[in-house]
PDB file of N, CA, C and O in Angstrom:
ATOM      1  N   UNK A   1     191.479 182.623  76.588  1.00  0.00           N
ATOM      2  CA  UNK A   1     191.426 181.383  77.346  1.00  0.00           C
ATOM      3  C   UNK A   1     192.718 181.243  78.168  1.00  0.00           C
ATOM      4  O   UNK A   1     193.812 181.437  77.638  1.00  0.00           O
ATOM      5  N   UNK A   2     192.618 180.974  79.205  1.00  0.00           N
ATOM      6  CA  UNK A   2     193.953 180.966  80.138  1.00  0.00           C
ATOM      7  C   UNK A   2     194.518 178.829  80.432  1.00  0.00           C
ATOM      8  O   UNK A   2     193.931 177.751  80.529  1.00  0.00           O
ATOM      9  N   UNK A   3     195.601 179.221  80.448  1.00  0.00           N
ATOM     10  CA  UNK A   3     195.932 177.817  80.207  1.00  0.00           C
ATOM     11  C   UNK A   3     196.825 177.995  81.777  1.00  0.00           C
ATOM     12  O   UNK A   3     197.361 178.899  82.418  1.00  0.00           O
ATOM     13  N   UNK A   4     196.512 176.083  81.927  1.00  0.00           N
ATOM     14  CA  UNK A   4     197.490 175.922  83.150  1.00  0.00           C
ATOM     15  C   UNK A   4     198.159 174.996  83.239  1.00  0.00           C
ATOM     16  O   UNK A   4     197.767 173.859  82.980  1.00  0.00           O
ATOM     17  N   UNK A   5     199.497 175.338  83.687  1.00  0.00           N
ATOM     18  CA  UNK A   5     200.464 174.206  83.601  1.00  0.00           C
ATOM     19  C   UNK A   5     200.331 172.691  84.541  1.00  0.00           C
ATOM     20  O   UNK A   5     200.480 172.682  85.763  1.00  0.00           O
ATOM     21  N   UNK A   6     200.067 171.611  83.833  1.00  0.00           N
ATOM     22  CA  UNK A   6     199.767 170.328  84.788  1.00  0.00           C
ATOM     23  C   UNK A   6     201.370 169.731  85.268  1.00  0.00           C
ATOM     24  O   UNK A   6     201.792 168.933  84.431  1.00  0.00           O
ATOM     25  N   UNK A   7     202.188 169.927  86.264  1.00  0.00           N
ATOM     26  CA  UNK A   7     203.378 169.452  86.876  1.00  0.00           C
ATOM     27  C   UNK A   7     202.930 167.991  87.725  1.00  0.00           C
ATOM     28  O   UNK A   7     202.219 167.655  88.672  1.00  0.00           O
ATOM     29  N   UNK A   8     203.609 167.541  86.978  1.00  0.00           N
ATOM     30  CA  UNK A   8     204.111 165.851  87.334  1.00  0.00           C
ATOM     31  C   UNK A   8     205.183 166.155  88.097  1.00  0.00           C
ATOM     32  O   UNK A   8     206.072 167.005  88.055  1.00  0.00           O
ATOM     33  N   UNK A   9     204.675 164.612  89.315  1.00  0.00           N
ATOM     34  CA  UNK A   9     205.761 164.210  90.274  1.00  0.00           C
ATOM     35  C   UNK A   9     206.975 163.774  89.716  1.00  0.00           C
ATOM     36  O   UNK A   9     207.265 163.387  88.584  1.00  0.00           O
ATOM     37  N   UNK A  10     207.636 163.921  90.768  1.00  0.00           N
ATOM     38  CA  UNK A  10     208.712 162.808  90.027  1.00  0.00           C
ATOM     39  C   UNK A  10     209.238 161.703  90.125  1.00  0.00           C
ATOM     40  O   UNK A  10     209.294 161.202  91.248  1.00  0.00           O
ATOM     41  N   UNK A  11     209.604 161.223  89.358  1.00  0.00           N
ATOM     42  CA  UNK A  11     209.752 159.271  89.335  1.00  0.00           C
ATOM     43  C   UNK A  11     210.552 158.831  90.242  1.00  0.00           C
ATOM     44  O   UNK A  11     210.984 159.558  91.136  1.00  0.00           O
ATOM     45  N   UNK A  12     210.855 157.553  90.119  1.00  0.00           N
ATOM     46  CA  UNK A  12     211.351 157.249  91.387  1.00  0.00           C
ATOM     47  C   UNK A  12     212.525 157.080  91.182  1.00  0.00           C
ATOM     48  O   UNK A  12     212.891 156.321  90.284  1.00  0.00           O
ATOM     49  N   UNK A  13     213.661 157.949  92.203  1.00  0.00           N
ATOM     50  CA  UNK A  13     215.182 157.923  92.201  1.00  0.00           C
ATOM     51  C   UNK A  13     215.837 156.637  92.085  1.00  0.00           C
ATOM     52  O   UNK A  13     216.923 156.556  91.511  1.00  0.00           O
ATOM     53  N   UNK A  14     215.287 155.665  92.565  1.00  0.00           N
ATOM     54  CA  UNK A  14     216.490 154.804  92.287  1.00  0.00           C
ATOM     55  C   UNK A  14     216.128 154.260  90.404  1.00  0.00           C
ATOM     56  O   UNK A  14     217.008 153.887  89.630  1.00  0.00           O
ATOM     57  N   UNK A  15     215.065 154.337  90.163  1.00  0.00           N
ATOM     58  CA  UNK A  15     214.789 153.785  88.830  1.00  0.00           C
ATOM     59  C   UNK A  15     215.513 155.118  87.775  1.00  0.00           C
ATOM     60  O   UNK A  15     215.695 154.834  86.591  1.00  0.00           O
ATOM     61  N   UNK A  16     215.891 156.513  88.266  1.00  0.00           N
ATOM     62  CA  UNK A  16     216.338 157.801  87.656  1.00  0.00           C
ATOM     63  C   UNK A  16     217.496 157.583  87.782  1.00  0.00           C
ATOM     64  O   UNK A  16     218.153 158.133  86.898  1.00  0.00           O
ATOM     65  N   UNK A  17     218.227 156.875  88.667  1.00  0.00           N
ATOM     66  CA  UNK A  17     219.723 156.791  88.608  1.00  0.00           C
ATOM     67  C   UNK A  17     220.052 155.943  88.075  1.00  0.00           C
ATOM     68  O   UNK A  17     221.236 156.115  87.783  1.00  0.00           O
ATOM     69  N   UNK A  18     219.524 154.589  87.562  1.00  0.00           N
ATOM     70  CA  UNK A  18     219.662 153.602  86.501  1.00  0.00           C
ATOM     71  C   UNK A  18     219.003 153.915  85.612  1.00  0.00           C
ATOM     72  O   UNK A  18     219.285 153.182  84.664  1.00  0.00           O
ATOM     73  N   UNK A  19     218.201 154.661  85.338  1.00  0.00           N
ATOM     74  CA  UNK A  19     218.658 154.969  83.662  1.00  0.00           C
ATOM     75  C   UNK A  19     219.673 156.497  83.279  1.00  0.00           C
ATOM     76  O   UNK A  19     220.089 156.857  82.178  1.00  0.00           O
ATOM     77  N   UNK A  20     219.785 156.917  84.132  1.00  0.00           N
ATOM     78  CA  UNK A  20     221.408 157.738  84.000  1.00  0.00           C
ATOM     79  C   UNK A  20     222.357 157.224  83.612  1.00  0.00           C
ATOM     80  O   UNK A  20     222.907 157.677  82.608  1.00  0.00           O
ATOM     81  N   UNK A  21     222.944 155.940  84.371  1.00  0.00           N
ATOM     82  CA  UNK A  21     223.608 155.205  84.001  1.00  0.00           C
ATOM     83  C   UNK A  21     223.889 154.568  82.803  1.00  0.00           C
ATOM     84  O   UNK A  21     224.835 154.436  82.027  1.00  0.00           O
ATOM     85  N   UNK A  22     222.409 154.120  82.961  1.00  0.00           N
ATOM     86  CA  UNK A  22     222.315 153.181  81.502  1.00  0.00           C
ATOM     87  C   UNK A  22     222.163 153.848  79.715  1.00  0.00           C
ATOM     88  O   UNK A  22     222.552 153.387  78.642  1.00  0.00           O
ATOM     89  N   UNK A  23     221.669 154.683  79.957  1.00  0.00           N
ATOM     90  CA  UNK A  23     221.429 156.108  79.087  1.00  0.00           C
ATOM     91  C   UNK A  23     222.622 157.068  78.592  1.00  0.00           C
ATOM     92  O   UNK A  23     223.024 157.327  77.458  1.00  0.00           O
ATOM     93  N   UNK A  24     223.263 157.732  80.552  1.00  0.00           N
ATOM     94  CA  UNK A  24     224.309 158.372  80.350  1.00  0.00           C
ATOM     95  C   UNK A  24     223.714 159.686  79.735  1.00  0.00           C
ATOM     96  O   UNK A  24     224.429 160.335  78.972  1.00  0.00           O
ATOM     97  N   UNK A  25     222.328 160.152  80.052  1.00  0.00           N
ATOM     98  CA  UNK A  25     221.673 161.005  79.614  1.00  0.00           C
ATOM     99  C   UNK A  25     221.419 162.144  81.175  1.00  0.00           C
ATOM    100  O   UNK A  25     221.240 161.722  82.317  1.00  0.00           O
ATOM    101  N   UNK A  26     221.466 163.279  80.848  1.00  0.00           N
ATOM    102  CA  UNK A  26     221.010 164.270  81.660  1.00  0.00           C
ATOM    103  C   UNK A  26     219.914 164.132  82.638  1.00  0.00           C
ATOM    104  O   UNK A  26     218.964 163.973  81.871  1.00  0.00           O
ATOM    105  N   UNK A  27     219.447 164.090  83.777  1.00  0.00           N
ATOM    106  CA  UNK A  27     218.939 163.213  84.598  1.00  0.00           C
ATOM    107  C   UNK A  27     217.443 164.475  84.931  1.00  0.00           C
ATOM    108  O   UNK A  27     216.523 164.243  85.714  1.00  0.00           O
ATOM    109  N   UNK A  28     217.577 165.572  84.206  1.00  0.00           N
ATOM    110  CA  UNK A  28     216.348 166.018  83.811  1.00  0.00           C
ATOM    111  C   UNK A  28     215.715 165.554  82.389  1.00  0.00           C
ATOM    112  O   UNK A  28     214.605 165.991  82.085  1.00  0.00           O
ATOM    113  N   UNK A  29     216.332 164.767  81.606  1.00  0.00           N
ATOM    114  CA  UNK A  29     216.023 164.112  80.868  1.00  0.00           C
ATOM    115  C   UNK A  29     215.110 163.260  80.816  1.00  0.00           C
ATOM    116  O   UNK A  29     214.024 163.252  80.238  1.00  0.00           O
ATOM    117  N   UNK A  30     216.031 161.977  81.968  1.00  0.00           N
ATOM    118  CA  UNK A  30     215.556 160.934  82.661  1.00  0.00           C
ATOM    119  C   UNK A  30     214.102 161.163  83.227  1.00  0.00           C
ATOM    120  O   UNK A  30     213.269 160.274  83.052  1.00  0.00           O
ATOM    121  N   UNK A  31     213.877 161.925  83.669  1.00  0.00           N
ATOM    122  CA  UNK A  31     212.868 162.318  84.851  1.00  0.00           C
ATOM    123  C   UNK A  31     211.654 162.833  83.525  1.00  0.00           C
ATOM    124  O   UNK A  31     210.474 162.952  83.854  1.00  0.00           O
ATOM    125  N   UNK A  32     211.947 163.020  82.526  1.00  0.00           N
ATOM    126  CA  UNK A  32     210.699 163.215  81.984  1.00  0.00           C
ATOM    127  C   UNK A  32     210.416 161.886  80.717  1.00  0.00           C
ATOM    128  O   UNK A  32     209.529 161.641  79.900  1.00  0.00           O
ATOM    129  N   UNK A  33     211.266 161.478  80.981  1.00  0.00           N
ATOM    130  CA  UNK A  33     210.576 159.898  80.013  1.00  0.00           C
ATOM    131  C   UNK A  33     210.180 159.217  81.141  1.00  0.00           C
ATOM    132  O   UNK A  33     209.073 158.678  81.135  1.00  0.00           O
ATOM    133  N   UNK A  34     211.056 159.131  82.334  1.00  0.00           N
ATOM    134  CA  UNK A  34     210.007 158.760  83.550  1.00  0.00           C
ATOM    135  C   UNK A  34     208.293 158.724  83.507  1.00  0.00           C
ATOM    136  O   UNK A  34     207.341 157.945  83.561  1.00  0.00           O
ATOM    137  N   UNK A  35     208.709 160.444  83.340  1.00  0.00           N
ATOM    138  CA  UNK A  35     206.545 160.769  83.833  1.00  0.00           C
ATOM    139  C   UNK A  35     206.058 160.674  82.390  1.00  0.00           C
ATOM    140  O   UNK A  35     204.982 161.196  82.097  1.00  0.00           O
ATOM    141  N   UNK A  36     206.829 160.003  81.420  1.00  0.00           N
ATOM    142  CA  UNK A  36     206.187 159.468  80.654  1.00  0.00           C
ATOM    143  C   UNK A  36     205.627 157.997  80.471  1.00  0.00           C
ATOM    144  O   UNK A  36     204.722 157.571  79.753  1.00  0.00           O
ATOM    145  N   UNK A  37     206.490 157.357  81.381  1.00  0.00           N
ATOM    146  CA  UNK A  37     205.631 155.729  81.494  1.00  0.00           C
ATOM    147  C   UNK A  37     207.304 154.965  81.045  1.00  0.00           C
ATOM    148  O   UNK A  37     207.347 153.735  81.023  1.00  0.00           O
ATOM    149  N   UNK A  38     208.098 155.457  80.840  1.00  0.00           N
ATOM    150  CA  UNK A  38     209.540 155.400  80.387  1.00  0.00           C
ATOM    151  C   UNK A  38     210.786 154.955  81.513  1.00  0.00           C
ATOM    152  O   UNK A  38     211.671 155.704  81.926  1.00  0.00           O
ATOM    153  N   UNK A  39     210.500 152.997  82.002  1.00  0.00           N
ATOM    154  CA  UNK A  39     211.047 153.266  82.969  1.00  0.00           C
ATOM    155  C   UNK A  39     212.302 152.207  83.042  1.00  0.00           C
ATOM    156  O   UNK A  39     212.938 151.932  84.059  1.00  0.00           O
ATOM    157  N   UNK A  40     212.516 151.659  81.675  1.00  0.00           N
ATOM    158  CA  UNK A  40     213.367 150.702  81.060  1.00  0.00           C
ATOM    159  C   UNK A  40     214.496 150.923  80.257  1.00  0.00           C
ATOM    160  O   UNK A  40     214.214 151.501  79.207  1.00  0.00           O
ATOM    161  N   UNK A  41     215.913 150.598  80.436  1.00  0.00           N
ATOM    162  CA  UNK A  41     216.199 150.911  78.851  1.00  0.00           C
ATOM    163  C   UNK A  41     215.785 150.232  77.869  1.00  0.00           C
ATOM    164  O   UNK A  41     216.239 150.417  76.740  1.00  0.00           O
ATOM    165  N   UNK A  42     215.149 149.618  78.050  1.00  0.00           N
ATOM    166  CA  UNK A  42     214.566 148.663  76.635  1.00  0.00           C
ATOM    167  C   UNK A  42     213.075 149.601  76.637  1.00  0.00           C
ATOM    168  O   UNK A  42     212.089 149.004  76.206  1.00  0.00           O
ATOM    169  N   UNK A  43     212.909 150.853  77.044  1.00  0.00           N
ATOM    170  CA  UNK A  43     211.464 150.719  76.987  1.00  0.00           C
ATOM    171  C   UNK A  43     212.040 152.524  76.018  1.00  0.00           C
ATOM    172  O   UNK A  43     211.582 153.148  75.061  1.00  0.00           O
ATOM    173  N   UNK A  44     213.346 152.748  77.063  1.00  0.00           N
ATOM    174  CA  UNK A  44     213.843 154.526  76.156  1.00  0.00           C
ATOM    175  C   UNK A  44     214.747 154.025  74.709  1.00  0.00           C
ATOM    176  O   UNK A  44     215.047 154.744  73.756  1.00  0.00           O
ATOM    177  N   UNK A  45     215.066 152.522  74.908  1.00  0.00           N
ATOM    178  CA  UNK A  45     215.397 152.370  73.617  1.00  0.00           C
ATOM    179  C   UNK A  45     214.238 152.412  71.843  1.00  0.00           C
ATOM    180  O   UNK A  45     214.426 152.900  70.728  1.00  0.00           O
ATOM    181  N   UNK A  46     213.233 151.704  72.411  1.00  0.00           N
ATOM    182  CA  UNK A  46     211.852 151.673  71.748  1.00  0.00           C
ATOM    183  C   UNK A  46     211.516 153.578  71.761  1.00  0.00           C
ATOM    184  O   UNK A  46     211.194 154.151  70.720  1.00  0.00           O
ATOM    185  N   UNK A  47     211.622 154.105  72.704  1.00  0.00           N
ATOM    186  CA  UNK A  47     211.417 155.318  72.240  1.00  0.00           C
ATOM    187  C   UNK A  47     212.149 156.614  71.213  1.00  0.00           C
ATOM    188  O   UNK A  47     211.691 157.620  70.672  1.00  0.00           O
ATOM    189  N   UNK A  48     213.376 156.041  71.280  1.00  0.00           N
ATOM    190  CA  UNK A  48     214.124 157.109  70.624  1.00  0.00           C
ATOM    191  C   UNK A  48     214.564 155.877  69.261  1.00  0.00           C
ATOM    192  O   UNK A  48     214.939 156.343  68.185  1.00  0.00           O
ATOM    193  N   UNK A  49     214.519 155.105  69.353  1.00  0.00           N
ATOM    194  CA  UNK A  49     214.286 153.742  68.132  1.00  0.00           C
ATOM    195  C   UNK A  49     215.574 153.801  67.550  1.00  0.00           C
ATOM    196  O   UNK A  49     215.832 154.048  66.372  1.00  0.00           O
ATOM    197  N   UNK A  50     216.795 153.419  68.981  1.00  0.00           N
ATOM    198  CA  UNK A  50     217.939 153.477  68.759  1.00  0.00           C
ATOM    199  C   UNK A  50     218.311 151.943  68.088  1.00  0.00           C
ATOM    200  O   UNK A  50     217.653 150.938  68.358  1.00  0.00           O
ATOM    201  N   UNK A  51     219.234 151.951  67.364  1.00  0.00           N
ATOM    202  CA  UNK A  51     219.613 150.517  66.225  1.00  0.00           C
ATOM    203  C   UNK A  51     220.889 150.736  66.751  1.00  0.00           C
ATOM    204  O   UNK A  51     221.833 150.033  66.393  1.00  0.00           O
TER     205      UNK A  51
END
């Protein structure tokens, strides 16, 4: 069975450079909690279920 890779766009720069900021995380990072629906720090905080 041959498999194929599905490539997502990418999110939108100014929302990728505030959560760089806000994160302070690697901005290929950023860009894939992006194309995950990930576009808050309150939304990457809920994801990585930082205390």
């Amino acid at each position: 069975m041959e498999k194929r890779w599905v490539l997502k766009s990418q999110g939108d720069p100014e929302v990728a450079s505030r959560l760089v900021a806000d994160l302070r995380i690697n901005p290929i990072l950023v860009n894939l909690l992006i194309q995950r629906g990930i576009t808050t720090f309150d939304d990457a905080k809920r994801f990585f279920d930082l205390r």
